[in-house]
C-alpha positions as CSV (number, residue, x, y, z in Angstrom):
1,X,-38.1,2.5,-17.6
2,X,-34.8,2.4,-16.6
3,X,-32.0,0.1,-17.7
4,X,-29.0,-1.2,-18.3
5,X,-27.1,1.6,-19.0
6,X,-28.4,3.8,-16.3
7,X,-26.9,1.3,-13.7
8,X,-24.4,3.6,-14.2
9,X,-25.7,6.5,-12.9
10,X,-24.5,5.6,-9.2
11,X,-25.9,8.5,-7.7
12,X,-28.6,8.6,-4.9
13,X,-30.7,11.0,-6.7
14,X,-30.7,8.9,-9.8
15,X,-31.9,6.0,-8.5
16,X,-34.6,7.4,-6.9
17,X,-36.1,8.6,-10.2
18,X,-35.1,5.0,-11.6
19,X,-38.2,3.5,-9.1
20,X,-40.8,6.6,-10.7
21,X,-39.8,5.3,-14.1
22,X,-40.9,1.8,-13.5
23,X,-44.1,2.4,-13.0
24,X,-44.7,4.5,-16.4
25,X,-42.4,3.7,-18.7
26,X,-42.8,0.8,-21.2
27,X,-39.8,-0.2,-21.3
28,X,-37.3,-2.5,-19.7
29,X,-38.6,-4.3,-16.6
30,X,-35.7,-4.7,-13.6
31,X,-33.5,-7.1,-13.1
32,X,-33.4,-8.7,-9.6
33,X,-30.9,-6.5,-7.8
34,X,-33.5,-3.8,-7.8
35,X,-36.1,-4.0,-5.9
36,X,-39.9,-2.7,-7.1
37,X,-42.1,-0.5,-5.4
38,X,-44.9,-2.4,-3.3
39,X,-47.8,-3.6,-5.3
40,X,-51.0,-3.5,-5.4
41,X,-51.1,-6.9,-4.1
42,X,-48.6,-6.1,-1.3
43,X,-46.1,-8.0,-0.3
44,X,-47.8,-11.4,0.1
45,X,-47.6,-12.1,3.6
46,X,-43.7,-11.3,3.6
47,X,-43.1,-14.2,0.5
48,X,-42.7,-10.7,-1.3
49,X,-39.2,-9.8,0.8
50,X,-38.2,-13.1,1.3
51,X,-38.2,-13.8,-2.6
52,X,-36.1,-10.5,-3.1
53,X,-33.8,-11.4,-0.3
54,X,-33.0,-15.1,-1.7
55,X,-32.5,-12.8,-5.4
56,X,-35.6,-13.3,-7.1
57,X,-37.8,-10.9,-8.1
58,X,-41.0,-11.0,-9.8
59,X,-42.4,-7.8,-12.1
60,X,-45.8,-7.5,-13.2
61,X,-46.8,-4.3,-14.7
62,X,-50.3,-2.8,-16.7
63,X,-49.5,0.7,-18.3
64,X,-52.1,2.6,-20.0
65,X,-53.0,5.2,-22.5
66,X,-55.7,7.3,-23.1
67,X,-55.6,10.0,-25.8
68,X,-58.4,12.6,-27.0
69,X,-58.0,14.8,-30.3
70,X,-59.8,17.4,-29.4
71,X,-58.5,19.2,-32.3
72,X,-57.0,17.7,-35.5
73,X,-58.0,14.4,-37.8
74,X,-61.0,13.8,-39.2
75,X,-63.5,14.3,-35.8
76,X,-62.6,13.8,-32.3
77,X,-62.2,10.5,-30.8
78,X,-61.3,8.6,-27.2
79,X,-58.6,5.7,-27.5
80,X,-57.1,3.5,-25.4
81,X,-53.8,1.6,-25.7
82,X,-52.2,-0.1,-23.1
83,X,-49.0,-3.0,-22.4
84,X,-48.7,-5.8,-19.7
85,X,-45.4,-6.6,-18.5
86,X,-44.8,-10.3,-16.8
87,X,-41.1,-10.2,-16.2
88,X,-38.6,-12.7,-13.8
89,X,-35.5,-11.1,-12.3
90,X,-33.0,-13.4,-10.6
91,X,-29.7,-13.0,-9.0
92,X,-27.7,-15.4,-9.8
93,X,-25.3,-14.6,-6.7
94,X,-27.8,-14.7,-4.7
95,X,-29.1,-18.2,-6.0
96,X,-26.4,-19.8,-6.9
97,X,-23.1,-18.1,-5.4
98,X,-22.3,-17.3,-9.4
99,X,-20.7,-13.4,-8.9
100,X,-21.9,-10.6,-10.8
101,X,-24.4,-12.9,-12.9
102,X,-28.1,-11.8,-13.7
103,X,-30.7,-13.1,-15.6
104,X,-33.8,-11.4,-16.8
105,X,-37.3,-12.5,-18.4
106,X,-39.7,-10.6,-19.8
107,X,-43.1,-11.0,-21.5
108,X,-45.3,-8.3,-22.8
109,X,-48.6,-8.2,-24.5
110,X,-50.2,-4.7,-25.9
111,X,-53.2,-4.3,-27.0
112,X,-55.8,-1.3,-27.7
113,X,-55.9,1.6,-30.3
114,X,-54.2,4.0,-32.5
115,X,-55.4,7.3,-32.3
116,X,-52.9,8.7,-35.3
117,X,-54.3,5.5,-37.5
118,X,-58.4,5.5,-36.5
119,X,-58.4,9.6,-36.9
120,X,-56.0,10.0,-39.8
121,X,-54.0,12.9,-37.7
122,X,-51.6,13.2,-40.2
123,X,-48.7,13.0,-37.7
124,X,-45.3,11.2,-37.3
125,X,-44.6,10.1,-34.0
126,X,-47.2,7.9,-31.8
127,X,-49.1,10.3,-29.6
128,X,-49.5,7.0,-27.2
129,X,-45.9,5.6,-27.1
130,X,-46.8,2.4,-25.7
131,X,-48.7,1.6,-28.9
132,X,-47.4,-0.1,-32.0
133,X,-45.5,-3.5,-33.1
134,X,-48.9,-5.4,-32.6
135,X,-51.6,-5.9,-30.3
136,X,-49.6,-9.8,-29.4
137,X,-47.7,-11.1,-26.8
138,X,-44.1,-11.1,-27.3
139,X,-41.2,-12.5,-25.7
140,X,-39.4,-9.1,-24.8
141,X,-36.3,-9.7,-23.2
142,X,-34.4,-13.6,-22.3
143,X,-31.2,-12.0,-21.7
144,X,-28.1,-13.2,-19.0
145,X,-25.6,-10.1,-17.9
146,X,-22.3,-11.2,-16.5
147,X,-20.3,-8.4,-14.2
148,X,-16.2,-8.7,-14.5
149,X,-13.2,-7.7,-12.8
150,X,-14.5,-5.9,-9.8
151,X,-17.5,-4.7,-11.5
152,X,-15.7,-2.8,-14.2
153,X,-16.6,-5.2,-17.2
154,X,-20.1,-5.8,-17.9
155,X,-21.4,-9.0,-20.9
156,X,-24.6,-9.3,-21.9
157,X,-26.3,-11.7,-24.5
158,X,-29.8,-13.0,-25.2
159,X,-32.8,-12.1,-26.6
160,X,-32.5,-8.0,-25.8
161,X,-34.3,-4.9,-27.2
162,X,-31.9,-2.5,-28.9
163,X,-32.9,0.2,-26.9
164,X,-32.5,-0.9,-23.5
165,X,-28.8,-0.4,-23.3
166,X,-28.3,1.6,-26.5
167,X,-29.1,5.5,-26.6
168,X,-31.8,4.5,-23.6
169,X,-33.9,6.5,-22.5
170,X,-36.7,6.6,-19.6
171,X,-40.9,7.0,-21.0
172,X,-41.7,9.7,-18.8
173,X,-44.1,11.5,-21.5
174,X,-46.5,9.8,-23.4
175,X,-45.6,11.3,-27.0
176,X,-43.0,8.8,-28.6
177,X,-41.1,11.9,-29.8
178,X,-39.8,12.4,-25.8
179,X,-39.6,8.1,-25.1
180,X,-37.3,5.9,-25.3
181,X,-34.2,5.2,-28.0
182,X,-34.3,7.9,-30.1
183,X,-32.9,6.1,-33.1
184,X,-36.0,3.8,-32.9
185,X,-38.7,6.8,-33.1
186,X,-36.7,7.2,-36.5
187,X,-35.4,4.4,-38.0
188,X,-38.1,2.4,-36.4
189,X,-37.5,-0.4,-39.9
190,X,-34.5,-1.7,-38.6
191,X,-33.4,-0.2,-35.3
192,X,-36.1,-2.5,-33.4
193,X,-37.0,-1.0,-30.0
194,X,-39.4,-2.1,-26.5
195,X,-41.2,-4.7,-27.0
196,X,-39.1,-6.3,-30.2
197,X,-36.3,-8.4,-29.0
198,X,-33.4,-9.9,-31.1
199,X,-30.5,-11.6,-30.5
200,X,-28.0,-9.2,-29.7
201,X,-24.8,-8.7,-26.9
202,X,-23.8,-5.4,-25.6
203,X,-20.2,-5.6,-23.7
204,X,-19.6,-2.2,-21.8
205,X,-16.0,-1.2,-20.0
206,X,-16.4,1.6,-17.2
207,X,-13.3,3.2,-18.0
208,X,-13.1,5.7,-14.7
209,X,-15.6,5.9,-11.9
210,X,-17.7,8.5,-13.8
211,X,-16.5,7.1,-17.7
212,X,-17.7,4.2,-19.7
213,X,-17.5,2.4,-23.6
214,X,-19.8,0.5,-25.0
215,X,-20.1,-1.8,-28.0
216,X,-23.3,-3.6,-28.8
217,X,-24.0,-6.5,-31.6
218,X,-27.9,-6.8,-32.5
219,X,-29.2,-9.0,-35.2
220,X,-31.1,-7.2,-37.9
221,X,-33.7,-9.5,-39.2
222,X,-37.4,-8.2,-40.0
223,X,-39.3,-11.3,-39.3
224,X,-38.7,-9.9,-35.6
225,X,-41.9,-7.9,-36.2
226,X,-43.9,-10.2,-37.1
227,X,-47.1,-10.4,-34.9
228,X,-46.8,-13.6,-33.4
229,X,-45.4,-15.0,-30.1
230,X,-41.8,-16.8,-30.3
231,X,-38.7,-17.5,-28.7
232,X,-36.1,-16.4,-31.3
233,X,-35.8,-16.4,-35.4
234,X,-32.9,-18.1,-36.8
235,X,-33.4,-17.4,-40.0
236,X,-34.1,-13.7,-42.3
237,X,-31.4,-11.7,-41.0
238,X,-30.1,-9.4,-42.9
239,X,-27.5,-7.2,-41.1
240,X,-25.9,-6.9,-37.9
241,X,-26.1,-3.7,-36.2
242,X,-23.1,-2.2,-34.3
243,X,-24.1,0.9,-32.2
244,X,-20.9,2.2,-30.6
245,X,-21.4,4.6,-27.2
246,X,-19.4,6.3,-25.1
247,X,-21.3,8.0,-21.8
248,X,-19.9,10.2,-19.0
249,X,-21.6,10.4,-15.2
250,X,-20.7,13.3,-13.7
251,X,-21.7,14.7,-10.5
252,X,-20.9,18.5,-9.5
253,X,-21.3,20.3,-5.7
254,X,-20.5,17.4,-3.8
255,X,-22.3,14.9,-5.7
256,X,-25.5,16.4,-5.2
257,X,-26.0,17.0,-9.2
258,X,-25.7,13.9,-10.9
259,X,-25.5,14.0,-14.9
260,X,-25.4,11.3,-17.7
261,X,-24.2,11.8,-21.4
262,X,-24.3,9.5,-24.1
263,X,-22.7,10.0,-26.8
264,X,-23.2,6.9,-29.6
265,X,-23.0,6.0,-33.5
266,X,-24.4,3.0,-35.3
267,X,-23.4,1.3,-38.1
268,X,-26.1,-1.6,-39.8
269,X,-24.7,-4.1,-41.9
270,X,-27.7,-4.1,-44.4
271,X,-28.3,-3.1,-48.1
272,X,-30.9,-0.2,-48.3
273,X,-32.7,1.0,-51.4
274,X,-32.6,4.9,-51.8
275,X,-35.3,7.3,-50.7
276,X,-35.4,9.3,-53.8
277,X,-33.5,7.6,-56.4
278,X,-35.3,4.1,-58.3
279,X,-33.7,0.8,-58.3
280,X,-30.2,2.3,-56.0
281,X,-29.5,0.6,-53.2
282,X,-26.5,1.4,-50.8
283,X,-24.5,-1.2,-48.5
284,X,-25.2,-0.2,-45.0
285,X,-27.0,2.5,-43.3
286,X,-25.7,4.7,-40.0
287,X,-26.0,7.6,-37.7
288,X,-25.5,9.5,-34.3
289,X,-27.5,10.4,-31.3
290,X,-26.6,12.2,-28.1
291,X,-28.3,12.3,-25.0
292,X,-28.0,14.5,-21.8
293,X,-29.4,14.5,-18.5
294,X,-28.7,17.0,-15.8
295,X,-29.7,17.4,-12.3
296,X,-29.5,21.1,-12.1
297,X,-31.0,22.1,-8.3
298,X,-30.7,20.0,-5.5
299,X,-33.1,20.7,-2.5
300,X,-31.3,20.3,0.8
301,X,-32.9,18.0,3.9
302,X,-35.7,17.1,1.1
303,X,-37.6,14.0,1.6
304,X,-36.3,12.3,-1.7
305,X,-33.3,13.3,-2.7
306,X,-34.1,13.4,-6.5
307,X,-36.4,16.6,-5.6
308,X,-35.2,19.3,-8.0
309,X,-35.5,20.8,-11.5
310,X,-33.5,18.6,-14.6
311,X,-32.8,19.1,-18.0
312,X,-32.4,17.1,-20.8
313,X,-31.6,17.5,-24.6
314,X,-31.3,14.8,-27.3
315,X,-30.5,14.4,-30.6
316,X,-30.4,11.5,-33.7
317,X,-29.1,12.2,-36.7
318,X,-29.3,8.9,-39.7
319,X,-28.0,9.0,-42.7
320,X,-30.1,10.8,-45.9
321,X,-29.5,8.1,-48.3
322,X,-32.1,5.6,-46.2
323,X,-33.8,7.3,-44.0
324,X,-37.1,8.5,-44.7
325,X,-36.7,10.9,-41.8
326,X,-33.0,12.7,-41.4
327,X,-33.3,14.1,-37.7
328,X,-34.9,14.1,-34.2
329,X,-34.0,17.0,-31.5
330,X,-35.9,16.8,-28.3
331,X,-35.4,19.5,-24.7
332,X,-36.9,19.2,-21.9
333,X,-37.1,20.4,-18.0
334,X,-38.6,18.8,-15.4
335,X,-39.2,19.4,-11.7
336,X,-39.7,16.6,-9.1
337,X,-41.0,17.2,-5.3
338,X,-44.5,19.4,-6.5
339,X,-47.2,21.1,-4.6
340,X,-45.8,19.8,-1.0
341,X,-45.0,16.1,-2.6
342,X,-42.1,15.1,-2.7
343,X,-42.5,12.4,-5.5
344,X,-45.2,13.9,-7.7
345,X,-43.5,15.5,-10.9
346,X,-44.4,17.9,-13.8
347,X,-42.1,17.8,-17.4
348,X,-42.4,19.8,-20.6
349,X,-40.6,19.2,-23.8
350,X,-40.2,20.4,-26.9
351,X,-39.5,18.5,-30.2
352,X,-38.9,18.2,-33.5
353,X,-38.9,15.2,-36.3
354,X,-37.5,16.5,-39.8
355,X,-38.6,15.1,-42.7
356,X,-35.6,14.2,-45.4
357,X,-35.4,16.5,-48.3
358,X,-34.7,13.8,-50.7
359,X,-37.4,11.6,-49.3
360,X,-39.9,14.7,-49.5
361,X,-38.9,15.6,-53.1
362,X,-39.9,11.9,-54.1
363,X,-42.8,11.9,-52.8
364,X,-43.9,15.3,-54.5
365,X,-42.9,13.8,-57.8
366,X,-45.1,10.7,-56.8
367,X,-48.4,13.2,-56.2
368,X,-47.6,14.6,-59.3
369,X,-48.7,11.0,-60.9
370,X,-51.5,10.6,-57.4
371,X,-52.9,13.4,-56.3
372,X,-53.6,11.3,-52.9
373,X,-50.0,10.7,-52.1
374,X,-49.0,12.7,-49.0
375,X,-46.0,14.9,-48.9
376,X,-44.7,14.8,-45.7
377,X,-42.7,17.8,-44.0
378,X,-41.0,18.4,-40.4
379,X,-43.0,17.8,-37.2
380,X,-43.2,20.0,-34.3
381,X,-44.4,19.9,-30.7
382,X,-44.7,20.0,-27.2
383,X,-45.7,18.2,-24.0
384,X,-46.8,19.4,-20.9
385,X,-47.4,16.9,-17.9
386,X,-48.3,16.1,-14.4
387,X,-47.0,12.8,-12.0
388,X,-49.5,12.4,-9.3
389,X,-47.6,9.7,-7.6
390,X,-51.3,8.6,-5.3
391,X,-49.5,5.2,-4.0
392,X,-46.4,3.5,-4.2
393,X,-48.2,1.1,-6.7
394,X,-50.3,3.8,-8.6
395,X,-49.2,6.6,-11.1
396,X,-51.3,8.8,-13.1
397,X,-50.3,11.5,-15.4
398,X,-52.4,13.8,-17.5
399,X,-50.5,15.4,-20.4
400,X,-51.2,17.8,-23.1
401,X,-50.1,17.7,-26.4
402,X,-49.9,20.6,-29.1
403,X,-48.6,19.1,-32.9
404,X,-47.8,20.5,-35.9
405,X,-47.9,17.2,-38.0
406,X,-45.1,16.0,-40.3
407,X,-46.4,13.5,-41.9
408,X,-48.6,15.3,-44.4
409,X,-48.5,18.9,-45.4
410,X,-52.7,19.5,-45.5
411,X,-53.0,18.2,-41.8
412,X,-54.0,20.0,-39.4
413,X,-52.4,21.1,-35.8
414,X,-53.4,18.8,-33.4
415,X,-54.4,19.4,-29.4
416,X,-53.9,15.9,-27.8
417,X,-55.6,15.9,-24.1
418,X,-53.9,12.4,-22.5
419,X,-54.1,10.5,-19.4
420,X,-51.0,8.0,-18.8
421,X,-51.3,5.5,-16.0
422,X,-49.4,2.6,-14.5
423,X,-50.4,-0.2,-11.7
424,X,-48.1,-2.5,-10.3
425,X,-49.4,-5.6,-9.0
């Protein structure tokens, strides 16, 4: 879903997109000065409105799953995996005349299947992003924001997920190689994405009107994933992660083109052993990542204003001392306003996780000892979807995934047939 840092995509366009994101991404639920789509449940006899009016707003959200190998693994199999978000948005402007202050709660449980796991697909990214971290409930975001000086300066701090304002990016497709922060899909042992909160502040300066900087602080402590409600660890850490990101929101003829670019690096305070080299351990572990998003056709007089084709490219790069992976590079186009509807979507992406060298050449020296030890190598796919938008409260989107695995060099290619879904209540 959307979040924090594409508040500063101002555009009309944008924001239009931001309300299809909430209803399939599993990411970050909204804070109370944007308003949800109608429910399922309506808008409860006006108390709905009124609620959002005095700055309150309440987010409850099921997303679903559903993935078929019909090639790949060891048979074919149907699984399910699904999230429920519970989240409280309030304006604290609104509420209490404090200016430019928000407050956001969030609580999500998952629960279902692994398809990768239960049919040994040999692969290395989720082919049901809204999967892992634990089938618990988790406190996912308890986080106040405080807006400065006219709205330039914005200070956040509470339990946050790293991803959400760092590198963030929406969950249109349902592979994790195309959702969310890309470091995460990656570096997934310490960069700690949706739903894994920490205690962590992000302070971000908008420079210009279309310019910002950002600096973030997240605690690095591994007890965060442990499978088991709680409001906060105060104990385990072992780093502090410092993700620095710079972004740009351009808009071209007129405004009508709207464009976001992030370009970050992150530094982690913590001591990592080495993938290939025994009982060598290095002080700190880093990286880059760039993402770009860009409206490229506009359709004049349309009916929502995001309708048009968009692009966007992203990379992550670690560092190949820790990292058991050394690089994810993702495209993709996108085209909103299909078939006569002018919010039903279709996307298609291309990927590709690389395995590290150094990690791989261990791992061959390991199956030289155990013939069973898989030797991974660098993954490649693509994603093909449709966004049938059939209410305000209701999206459903079939998908179709082709992989070459990474994860093991005797695996199979894989043909993934999907169904992602989303209700709001």
């Amino acid at each position: 879903m959307a979040s924090e840092a594409d508040g500063a995509m101002r555009g009309r366009g944008f924001r239009a997109c931001v309300l299809a994101w909430a209803l399939l991404c599993a990411g970050p639920a909204f804070a109370a000065e944007t308003r949800m789509p109608p429910g399922l449940t309506g808008e409860w006899g006006g108390a709905r409105g009124l609620l959002h009016e005095l700055g309150v707003a309440l987010q409850v959200r099921y997303v679903t799953e559903l993935a078929y190998n019909a090639r790949g693994g060891k048979g074919h199999a149907l699984r399910q995996a699904g999230q429920l978000n519970v989240g409280l948005g309030l304006d604290l402007e609104k509420l209490a005349g404090l200016k430019g202050g928000t407050f956001q709660f969030t609580f999500t449980h998952r629960n279902g299947n692994n398809l990768n796991a239960d049919m040994a697909l040999g692969n290395l990214q989720l082919v049901q992003e809204v999967y892992g971290r634990g089938n618990v409930g988790r406190l996912t975001q308890l986080w106040y924001d405080q807006v400065f000086w006219g709205g330039r300066v914005h200070l956040k701090l509470g339990r946050v997920t790293m991803g959400e304002d760092s590198a963030d990016f929406p969950c249109d497709f349902q592979n994790l190689t195309f959702c969310g922060a890309q470091p995460g899909n990656i570096v997934g042992n310490y960069w700690f994405n949706w739903p894994v909160s920490q205690w962590g502040t992000r302070l971000r300066v908008d420079v210009a009107k279309v310019a910002y900087v950002q600096l973030a602080a997240y605690e690095v402590n591994p007890r965060n994933l442990e499978e088991a409600f709680y409001l906060g660890r105060f104990s385990g850490a072992t780093g502090v992660m410092l993700p620095l990101e710079l972004g740009w929101n351009p808009k071209f003829r007129g405004g009508r083109l709207e464009g976001l670019y992030k370009l970050g690096a992150w530094y982690d305070t913590s001591n990592a052993p080495d993938v290939l080299l025994q009982d060598v351990e290095h002080e700190g572990r880093y990286g880059l990542y760039l993402v770009a998003r860009q409206q490229l056709t506009h359709v004049a007089g349309a009916e929502n204003v995001a309708q048009g084709l968009n692009l966007f490219v992203r990379l992550a790069h670690p560092d190949r001392n820790t990292s058991t992976q050394d690089g994810q590079y993702t495209v993709g186009l996108g085209y909103t306003g299909v078939l006569g509807r002018a919010d039903d979507d279709v996307g298609f992406a291309l990927g590709t996780t690389r395995s590290n060298g150094r990690y791989v050449h261990a791992q061959r020296l390991k199956r030289a000892q155990d013939p069973s030890t898989p030797v991974p190598r660098s993954e490649y796919l693509g994603e093909l979807y449709y966004s049938l938008h059939a209410t305000p409260w209701l999206v459903l989107r079939p998908n179709f995934q082709y992989i070459r695995p990474g994860g093991d060099v005797t695996a199979r290619d894989i043909l993934i047939l999907g169904l992602k879904g989303a209700l709001t209540l």
